[in-house]
MIDRENLUM-741280 format. One record per residue (C-alpha): residue in three letters; x, y, z; residue number from 0. Coordinates in steps of 0.25 Angstrom, whole numbers. Layout:
REM MIDRENLUM-741280
<pt><type>ALA</type><x>X</x><y>Y</y><z>Z</z><seq>NUM</seq></pt>
...
REM end
This chain:
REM MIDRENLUM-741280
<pt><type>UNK</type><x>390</x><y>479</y><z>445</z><seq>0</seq></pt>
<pt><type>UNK</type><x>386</x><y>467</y><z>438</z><seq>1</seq></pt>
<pt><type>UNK</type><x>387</x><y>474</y><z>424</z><seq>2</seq></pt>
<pt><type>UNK</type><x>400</x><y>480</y><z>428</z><seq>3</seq></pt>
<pt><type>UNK</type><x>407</x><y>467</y><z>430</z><seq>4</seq></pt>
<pt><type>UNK</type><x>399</x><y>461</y><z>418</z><seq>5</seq></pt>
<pt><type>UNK</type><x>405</x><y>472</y><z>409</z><seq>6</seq></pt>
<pt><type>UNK</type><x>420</x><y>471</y><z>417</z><seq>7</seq></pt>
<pt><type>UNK</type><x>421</x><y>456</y><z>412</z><seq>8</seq></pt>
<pt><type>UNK</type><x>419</x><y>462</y><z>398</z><seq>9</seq></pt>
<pt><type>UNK</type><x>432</x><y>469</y><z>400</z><seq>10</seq></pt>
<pt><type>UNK</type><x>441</x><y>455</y><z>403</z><seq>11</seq></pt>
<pt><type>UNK</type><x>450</x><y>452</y><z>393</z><seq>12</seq></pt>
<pt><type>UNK</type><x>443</x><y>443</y><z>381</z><seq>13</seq></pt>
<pt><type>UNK</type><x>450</x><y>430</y><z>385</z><seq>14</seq></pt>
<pt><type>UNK</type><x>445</x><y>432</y><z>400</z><seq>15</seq></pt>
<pt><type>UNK</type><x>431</x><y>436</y><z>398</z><seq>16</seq></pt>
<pt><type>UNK</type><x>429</x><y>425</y><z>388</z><seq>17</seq></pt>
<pt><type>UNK</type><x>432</x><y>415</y><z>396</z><seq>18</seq></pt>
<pt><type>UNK</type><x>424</x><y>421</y><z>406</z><seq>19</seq></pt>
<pt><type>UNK</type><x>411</x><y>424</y><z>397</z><seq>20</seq></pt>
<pt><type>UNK</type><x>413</x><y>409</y><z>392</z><seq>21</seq></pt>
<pt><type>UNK</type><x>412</x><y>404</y><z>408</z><seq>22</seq></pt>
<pt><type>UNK</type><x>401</x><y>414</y><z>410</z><seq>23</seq></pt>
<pt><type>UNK</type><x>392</x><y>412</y><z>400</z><seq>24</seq></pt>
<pt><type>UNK</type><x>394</x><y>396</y><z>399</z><seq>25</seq></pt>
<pt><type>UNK</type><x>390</x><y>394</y><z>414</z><seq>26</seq></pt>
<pt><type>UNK</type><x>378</x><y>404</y><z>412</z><seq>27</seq></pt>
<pt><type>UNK</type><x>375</x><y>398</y><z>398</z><seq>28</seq></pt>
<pt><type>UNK</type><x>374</x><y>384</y><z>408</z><seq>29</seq></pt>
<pt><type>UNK</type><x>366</x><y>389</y><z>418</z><seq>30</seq></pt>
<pt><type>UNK</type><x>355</x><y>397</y><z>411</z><seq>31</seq></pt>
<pt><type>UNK</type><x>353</x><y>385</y><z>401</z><seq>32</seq></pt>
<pt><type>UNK</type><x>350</x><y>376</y><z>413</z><seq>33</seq></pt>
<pt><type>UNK</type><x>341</x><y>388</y><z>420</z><seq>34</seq></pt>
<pt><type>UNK</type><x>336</x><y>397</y><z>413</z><seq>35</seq></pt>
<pt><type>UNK</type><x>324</x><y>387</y><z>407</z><seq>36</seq></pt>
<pt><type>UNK</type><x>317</x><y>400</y><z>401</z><seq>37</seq></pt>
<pt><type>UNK</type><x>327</x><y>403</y><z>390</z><seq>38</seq></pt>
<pt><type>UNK</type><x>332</x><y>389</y><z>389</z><seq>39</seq></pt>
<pt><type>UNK</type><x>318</x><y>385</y><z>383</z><seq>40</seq></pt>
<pt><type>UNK</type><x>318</x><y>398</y><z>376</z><seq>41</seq></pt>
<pt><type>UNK</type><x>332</x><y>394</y><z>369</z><seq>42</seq></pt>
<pt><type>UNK</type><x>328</x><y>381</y><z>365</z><seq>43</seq></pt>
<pt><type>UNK</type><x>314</x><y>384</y><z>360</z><seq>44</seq></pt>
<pt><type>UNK</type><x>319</x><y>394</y><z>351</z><seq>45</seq></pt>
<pt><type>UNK</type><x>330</x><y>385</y><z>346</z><seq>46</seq></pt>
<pt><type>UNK</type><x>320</x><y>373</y><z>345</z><seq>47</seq></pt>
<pt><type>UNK</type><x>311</x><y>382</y><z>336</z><seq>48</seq></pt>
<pt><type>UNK</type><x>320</x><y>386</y><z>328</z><seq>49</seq></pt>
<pt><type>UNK</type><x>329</x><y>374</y><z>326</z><seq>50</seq></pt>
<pt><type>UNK</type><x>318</x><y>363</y><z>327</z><seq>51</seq></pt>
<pt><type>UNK</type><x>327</x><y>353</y><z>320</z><seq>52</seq></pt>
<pt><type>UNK</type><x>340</x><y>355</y><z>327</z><seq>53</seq></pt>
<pt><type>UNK</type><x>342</x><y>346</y><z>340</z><seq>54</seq></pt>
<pt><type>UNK</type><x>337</x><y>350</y><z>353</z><seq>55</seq></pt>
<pt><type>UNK</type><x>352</x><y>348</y><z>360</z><seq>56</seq></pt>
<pt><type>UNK</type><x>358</x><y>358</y><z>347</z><seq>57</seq></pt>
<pt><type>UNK</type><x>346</x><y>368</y><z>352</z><seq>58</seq></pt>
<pt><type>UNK</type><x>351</x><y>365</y><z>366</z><seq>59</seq></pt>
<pt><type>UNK</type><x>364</x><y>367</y><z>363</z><seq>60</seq></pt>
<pt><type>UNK</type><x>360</x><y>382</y><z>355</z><seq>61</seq></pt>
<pt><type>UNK</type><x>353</x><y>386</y><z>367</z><seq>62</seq></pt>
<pt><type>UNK</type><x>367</x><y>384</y><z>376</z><seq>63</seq></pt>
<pt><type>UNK</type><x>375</x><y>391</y><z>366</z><seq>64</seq></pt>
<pt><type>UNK</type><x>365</x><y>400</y><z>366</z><seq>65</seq></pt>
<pt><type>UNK</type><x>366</x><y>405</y><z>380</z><seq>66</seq></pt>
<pt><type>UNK</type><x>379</x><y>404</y><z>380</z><seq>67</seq></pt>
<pt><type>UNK</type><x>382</x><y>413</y><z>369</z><seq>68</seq></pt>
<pt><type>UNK</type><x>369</x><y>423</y><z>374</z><seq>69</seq></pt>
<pt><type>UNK</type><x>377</x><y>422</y><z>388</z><seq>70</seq></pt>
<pt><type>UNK</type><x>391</x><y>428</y><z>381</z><seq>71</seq></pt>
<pt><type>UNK</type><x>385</x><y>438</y><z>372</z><seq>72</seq></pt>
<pt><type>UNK</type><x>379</x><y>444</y><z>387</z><seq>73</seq></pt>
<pt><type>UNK</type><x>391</x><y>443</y><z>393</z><seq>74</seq></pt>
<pt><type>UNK</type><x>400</x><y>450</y><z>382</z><seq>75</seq></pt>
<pt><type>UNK</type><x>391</x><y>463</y><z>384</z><seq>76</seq></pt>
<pt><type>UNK</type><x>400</x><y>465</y><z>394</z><seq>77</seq></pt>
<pt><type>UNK</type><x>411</x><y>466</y><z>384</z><seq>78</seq></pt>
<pt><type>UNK</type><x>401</x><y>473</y><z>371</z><seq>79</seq></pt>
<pt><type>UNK</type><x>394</x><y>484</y><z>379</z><seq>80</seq></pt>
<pt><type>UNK</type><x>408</x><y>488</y><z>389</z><seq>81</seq></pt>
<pt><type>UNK</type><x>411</x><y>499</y><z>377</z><seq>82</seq></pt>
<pt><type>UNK</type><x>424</x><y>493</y><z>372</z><seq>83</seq></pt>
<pt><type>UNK</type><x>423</x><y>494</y><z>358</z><seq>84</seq></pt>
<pt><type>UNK</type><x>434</x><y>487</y><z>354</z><seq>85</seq></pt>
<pt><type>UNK</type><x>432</x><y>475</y><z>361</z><seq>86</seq></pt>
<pt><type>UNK</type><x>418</x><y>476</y><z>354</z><seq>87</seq></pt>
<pt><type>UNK</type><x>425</x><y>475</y><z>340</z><seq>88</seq></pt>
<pt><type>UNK</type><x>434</x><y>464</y><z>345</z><seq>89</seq></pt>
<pt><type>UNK</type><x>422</x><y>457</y><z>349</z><seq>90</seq></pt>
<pt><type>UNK</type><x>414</x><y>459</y><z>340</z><seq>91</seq></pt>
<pt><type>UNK</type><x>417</x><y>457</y><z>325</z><seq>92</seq></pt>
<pt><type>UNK</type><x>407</x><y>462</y><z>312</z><seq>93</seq></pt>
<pt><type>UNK</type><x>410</x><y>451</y><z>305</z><seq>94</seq></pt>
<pt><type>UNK</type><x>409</x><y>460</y><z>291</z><seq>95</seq></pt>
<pt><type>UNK</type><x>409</x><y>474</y><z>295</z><seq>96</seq></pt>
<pt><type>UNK</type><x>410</x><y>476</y><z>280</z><seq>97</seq></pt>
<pt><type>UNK</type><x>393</x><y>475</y><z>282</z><seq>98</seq></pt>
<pt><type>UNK</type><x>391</x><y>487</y><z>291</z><seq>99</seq></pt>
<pt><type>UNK</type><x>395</x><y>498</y><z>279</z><seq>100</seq></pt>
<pt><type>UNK</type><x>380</x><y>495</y><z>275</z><seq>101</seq></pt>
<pt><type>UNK</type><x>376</x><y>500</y><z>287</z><seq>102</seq></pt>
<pt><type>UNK</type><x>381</x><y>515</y><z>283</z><seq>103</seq></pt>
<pt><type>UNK</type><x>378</x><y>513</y><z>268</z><seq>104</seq></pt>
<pt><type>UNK</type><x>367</x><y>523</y><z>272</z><seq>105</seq></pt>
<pt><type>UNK</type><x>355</x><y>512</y><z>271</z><seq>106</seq></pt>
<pt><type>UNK</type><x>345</x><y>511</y><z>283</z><seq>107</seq></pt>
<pt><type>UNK</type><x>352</x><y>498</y><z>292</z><seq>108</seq></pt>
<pt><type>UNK</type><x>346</x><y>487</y><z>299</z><seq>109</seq></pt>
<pt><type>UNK</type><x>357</x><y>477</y><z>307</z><seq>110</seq></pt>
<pt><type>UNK</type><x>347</x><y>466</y><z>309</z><seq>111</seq></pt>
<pt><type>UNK</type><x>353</x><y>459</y><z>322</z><seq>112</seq></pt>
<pt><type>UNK</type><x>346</x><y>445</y><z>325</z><seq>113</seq></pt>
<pt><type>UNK</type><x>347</x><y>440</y><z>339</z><seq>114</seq></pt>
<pt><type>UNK</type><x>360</x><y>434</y><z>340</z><seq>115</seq></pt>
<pt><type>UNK</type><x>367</x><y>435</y><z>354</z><seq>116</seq></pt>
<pt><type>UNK</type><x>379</x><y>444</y><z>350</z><seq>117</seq></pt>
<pt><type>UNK</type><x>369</x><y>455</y><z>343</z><seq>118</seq></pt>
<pt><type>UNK</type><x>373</x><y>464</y><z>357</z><seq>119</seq></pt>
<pt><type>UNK</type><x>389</x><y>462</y><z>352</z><seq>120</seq></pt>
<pt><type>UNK</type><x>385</x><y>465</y><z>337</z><seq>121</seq></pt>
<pt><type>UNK</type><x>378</x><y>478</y><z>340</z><seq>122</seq></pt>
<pt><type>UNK</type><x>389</x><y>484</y><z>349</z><seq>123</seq></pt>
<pt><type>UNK</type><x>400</x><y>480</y><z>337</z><seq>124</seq></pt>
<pt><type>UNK</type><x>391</x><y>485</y><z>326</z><seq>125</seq></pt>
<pt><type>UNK</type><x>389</x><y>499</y><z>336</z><seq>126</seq></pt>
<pt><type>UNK</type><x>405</x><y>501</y><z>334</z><seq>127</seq></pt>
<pt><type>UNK</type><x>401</x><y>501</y><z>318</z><seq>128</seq></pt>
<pt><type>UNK</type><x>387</x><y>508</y><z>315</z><seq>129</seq></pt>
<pt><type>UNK</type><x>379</x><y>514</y><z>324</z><seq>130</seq></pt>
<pt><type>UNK</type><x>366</x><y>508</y><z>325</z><seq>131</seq></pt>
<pt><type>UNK</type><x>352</x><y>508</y><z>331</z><seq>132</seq></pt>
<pt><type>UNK</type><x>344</x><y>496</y><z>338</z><seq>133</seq></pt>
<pt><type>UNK</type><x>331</x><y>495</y><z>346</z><seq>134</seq></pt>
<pt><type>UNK</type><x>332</x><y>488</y><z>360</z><seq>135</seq></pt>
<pt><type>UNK</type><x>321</x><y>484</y><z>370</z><seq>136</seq></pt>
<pt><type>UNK</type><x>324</x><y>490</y><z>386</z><seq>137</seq></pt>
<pt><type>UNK</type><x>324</x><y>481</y><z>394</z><seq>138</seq></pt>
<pt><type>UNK</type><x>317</x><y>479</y><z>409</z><seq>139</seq></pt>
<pt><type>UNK</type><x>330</x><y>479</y><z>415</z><seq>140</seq></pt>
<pt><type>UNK</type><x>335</x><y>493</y><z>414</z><seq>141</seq></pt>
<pt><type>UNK</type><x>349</x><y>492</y><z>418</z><seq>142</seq></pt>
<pt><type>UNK</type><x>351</x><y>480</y><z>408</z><seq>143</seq></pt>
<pt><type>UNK</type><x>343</x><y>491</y><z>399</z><seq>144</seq></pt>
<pt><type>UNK</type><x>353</x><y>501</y><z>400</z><seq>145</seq></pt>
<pt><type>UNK</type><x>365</x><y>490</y><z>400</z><seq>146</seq></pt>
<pt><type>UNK</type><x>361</x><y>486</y><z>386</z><seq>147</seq></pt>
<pt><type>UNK</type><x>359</x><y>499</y><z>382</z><seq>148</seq></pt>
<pt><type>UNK</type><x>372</x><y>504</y><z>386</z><seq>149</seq></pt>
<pt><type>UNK</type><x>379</x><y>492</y><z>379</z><seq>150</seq></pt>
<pt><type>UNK</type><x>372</x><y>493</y><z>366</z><seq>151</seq></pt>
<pt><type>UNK</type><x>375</x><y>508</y><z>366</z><seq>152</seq></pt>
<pt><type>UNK</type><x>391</x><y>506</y><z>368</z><seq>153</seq></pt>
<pt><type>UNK</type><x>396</x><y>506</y><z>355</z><seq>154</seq></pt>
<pt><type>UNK</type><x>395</x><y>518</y><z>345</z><seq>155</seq></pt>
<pt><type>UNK</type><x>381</x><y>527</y><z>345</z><seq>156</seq></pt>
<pt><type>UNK</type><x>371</x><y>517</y><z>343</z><seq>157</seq></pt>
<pt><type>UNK</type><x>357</x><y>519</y><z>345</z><seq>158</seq></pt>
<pt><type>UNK</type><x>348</x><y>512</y><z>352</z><seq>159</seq></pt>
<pt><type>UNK</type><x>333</x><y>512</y><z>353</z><seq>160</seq></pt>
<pt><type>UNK</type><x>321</x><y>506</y><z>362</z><seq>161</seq></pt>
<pt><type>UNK</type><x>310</x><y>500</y><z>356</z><seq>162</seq></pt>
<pt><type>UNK</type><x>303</x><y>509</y><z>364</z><seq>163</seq></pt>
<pt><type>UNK</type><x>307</x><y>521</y><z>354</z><seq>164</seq></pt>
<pt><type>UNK</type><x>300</x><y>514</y><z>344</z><seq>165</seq></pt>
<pt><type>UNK</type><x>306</x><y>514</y><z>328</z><seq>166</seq></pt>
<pt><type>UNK</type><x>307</x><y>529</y><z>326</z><seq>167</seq></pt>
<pt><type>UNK</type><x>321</x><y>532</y><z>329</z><seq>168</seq></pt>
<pt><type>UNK</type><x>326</x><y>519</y><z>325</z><seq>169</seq></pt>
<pt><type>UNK</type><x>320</x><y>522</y><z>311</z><seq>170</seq></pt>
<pt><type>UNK</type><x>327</x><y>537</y><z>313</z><seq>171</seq></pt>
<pt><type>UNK</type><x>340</x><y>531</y><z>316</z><seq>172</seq></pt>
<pt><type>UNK</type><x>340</x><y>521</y><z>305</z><seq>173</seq></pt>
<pt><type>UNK</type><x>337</x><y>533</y><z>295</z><seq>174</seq></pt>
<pt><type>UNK</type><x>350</x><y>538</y><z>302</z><seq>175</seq></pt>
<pt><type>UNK</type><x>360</x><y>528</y><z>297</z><seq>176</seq></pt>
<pt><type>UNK</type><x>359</x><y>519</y><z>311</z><seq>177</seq></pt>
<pt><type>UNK</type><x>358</x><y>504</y><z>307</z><seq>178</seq></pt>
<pt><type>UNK</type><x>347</x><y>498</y><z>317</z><seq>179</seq></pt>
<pt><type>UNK</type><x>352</x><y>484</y><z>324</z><seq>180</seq></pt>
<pt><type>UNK</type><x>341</x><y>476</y><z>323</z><seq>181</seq></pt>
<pt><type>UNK</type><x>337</x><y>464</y><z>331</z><seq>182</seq></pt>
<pt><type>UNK</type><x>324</x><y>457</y><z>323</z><seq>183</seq></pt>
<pt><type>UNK</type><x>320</x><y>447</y><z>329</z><seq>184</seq></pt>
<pt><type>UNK</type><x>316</x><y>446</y><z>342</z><seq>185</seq></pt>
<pt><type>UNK</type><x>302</x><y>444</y><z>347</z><seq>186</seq></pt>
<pt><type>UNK</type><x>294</x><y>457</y><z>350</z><seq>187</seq></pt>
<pt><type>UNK</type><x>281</x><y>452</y><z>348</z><seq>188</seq></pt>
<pt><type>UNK</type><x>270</x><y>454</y><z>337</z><seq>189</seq></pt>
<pt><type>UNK</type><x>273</x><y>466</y><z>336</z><seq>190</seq></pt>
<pt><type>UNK</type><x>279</x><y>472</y><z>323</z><seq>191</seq></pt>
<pt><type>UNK</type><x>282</x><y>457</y><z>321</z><seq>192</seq></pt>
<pt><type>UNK</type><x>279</x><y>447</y><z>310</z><seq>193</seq></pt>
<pt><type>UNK</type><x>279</x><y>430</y><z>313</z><seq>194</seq></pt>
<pt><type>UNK</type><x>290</x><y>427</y><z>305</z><seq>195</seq></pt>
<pt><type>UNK</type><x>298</x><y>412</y><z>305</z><seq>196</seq></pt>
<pt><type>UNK</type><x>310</x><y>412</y><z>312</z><seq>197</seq></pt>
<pt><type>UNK</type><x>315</x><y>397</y><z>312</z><seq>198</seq></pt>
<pt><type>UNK</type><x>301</x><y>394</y><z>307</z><seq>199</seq></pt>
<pt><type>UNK</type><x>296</x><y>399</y><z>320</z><seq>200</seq></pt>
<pt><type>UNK</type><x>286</x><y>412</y><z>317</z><seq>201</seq></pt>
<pt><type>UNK</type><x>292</x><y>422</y><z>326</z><seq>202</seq></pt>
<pt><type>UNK</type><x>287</x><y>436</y><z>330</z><seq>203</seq></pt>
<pt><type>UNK</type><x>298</x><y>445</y><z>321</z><seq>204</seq></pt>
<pt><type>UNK</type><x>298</x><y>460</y><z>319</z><seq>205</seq></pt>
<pt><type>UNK</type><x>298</x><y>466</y><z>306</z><seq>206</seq></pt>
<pt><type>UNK</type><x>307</x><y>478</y><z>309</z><seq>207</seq></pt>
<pt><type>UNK</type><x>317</x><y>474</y><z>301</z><seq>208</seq></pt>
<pt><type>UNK</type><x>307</x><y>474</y><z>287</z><seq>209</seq></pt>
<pt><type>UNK</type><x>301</x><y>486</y><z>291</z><seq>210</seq></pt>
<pt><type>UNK</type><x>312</x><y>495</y><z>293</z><seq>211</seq></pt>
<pt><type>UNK</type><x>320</x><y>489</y><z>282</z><seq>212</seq></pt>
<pt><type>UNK</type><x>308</x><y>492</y><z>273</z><seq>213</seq></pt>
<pt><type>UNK</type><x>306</x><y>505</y><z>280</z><seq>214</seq></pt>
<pt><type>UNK</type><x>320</x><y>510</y><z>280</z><seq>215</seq></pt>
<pt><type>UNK</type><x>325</x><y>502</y><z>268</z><seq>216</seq></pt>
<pt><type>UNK</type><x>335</x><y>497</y><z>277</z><seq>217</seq></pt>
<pt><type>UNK</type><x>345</x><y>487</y><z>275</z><seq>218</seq></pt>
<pt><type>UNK</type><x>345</x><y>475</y><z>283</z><seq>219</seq></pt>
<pt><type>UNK</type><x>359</x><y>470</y><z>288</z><seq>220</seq></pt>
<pt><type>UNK</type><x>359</x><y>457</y><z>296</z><seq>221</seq></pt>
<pt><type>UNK</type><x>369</x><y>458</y><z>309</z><seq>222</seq></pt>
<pt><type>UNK</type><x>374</x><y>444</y><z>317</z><seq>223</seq></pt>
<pt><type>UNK</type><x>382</x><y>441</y><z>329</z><seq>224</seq></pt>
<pt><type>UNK</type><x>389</x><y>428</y><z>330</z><seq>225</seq></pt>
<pt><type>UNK</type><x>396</x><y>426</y><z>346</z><seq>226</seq></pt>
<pt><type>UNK</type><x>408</x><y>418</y><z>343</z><seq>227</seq></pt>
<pt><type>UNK</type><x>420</x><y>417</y><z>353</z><seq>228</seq></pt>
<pt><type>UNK</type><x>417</x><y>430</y><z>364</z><seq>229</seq></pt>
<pt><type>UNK</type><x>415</x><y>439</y><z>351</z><seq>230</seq></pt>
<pt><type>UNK</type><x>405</x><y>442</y><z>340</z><seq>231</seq></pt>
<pt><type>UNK</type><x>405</x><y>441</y><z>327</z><seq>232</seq></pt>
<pt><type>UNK</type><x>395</x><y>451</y><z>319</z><seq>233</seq></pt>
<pt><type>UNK</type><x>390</x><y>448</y><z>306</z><seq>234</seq></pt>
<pt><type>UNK</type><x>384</x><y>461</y><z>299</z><seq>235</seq></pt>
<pt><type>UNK</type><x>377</x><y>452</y><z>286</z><seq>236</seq></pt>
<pt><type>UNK</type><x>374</x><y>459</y><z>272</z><seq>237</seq></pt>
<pt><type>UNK</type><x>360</x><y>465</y><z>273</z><seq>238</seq></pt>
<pt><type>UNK</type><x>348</x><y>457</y><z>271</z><seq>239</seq></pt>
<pt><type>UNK</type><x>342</x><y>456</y><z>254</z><seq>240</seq></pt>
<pt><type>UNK</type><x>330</x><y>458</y><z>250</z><seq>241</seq></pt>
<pt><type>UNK</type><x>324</x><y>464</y><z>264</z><seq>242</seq></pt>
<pt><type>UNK</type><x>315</x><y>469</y><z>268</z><seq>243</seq></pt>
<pt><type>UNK</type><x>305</x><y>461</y><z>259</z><seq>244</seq></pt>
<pt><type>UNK</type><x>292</x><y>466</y><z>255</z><seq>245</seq></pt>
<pt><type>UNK</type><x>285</x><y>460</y><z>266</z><seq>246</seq></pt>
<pt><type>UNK</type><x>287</x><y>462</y><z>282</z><seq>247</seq></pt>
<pt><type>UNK</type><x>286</x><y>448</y><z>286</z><seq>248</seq></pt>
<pt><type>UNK</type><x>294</x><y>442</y><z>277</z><seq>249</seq></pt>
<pt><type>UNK</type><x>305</x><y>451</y><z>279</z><seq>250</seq></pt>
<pt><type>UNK</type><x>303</x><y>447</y><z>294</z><seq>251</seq></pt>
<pt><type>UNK</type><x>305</x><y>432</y><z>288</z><seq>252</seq></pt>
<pt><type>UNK</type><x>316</x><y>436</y><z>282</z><seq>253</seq></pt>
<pt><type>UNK</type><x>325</x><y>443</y><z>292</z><seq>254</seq></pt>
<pt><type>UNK</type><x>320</x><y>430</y><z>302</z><seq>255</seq></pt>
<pt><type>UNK</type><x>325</x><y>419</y><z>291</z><seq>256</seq></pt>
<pt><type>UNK</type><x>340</x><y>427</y><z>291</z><seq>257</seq></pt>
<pt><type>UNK</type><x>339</x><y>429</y><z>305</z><seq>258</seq></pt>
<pt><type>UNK</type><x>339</x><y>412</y><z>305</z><seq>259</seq></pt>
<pt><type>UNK</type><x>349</x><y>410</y><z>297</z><seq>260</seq></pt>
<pt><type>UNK</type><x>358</x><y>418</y><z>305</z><seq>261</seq></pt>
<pt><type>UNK</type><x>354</x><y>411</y><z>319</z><seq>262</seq></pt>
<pt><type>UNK</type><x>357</x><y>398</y><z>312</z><seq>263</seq></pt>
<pt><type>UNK</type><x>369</x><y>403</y><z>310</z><seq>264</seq></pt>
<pt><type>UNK</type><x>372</x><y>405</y><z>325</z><seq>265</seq></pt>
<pt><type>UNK</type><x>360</x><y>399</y><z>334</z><seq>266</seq></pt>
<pt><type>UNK</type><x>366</x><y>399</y><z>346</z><seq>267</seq></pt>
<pt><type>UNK</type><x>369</x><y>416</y><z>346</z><seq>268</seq></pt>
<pt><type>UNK</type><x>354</x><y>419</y><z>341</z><seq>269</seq></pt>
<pt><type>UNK</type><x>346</x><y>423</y><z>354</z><seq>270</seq></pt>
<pt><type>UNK</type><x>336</x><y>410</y><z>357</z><seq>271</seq></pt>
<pt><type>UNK</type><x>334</x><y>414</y><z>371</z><seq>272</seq></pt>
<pt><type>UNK</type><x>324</x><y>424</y><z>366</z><seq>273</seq></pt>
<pt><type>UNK</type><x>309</x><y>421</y><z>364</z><seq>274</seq></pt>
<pt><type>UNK</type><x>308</x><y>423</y><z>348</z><seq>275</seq></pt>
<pt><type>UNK</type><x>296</x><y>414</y><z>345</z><seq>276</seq></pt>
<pt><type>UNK</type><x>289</x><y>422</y><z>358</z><seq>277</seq></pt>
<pt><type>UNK</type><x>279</x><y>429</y><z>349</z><seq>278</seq></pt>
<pt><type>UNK</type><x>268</x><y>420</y><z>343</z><seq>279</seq></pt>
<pt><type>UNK</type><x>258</x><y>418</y><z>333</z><seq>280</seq></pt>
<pt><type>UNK</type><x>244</x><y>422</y><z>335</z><seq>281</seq></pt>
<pt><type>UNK</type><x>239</x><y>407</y><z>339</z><seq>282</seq></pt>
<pt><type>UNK</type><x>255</x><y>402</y><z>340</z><seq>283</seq></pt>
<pt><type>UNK</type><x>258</x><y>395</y><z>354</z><seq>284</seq></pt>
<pt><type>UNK</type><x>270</x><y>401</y><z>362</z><seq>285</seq></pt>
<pt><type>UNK</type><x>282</x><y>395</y><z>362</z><seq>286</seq></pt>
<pt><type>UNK</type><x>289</x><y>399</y><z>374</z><seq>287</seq></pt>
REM end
């Protein structure tokens, strides 16, 4: 019932169900800031790592529009995954589609997406495009399991894969022509993972992205979302020079230092409420 009526308010008319989504998630953005302590010091201490020099009000001040805009991009599912493709394209703008004809040139494709909060909104748009292939992690809830799923299934014939298939028919699939959307850089641990600086902070990276680009001779296209205004704006950048380089880690250093420049670009959209720096060091005290 409650996902029905989530998905209902989806269906108001733009003007109405923005100025409900601007109510909504300003009073929630309020009250989790002030509650929910947990992800509060989370925010902060990832934006204090990585913005040492800026003030802590203007951190503080990141870490509101941060929640604010995570809040919307949650609510504007109930638009993205309703299966109303023109309403997606409306929403939703590639910013230079002209990009995506690498994508079919015949070359093996990785769409490296980083971790801004519309990612959800520019893989939905990009489904209507290319059809693509991307790994997801279930999750413990399996009715919000199936519901993300569903969503990320909509548009197109996409293909998604569980971590728990392992790299065999994501590798097949690739060979097939699919683009894989890639999302680099969470933490997952020391494994497959190099500590690379992200913001001058050694952090726990994977090096999938050098070693299928080497292992594929895939080209490597950058994909950013910016939330402006109840829509998204996806940016589809030129692919990246020189990459992979010779050597895994500093590929891995690599990718993090673009990743950077785009999140200064945009600090409030890029996802501070997760736990990047969880993964330390051997001898390296915990941060959280």
């Amino acid at each position: 019932m409650l996902i029905k009526g989530w998905f209902a308010m989806g269906r108001l008319p733009f003007a109405v169900y923005q100025a409900l989504a601007i109510v909504m998630a300003g009073f929630l953005t309020l009250l989790l800031f002030l509650l929910a302590f947990e992800r509060r010091r989370v925010m902060l201490t990832n934006l204090s790592l990585c913005f040492p020099h800026v003030s802590g009000s203007a951190r503080v001040v990141w870490a509101v529009q941060h929640l604010y805009f995570y809040l919307r991009t949650f609510l504007d599912r109930a638009w993205l995954w309703d299966g109303n493709a023109d309403i997606v394209k409306q929403r939703v703008k590639i910013m230079n589609p002209s990009m995506l004809q690498a994508c079919t040139n015949g070359q093996p494709t990785i769409l490296l997406a980083p971790h801004f909060l519309g990612l959800d909104a520019a893989w939905s748009r990009l489904c209507l495009e290319v059809d693509m292939v991307t790994m997801y992690s279930n999750q413990k809830n399996q009715v919000l399991n199936q519901l993300i799923l569903e969503g990320r299934s909509r548009y197109g014939e996409p293909l998604l894969l569980s971590r728990q298939q392992g790299v065999r028919p994501l590798l097949t699939a690739m060979k097939q022509g699919r683009p894989l959307y890639y999302l680099p850089d969470m933490d997952f641990g020391e494994r497959d993972s190099v500590f690379v600086p992200f913001f001058g902070v050694k952090a726990a990276t994977v090096t999938a992205v050098p070693r299928l680009a080497k292992m594929l001779k895939a080209q490597v296209i950058p994909v950013t979302t910016r939330y402006r205004r109840g829509c998204y704006e996806v940016c589809v950048h030129a692919p990246l020079q020189d990459f992979p380089l010779e050597d895994e880690t500093a590929s891995t250093q690599k990718m993090n230092a673009c990743i950077e420049d785009w999140v200064k670009d945009n600090v409030p959209q890029y996802l501070w409420l997760h736990k990047r720096f969880k993964t330390r060091p051997q001898g390296e005290a915990r941060i959280y």
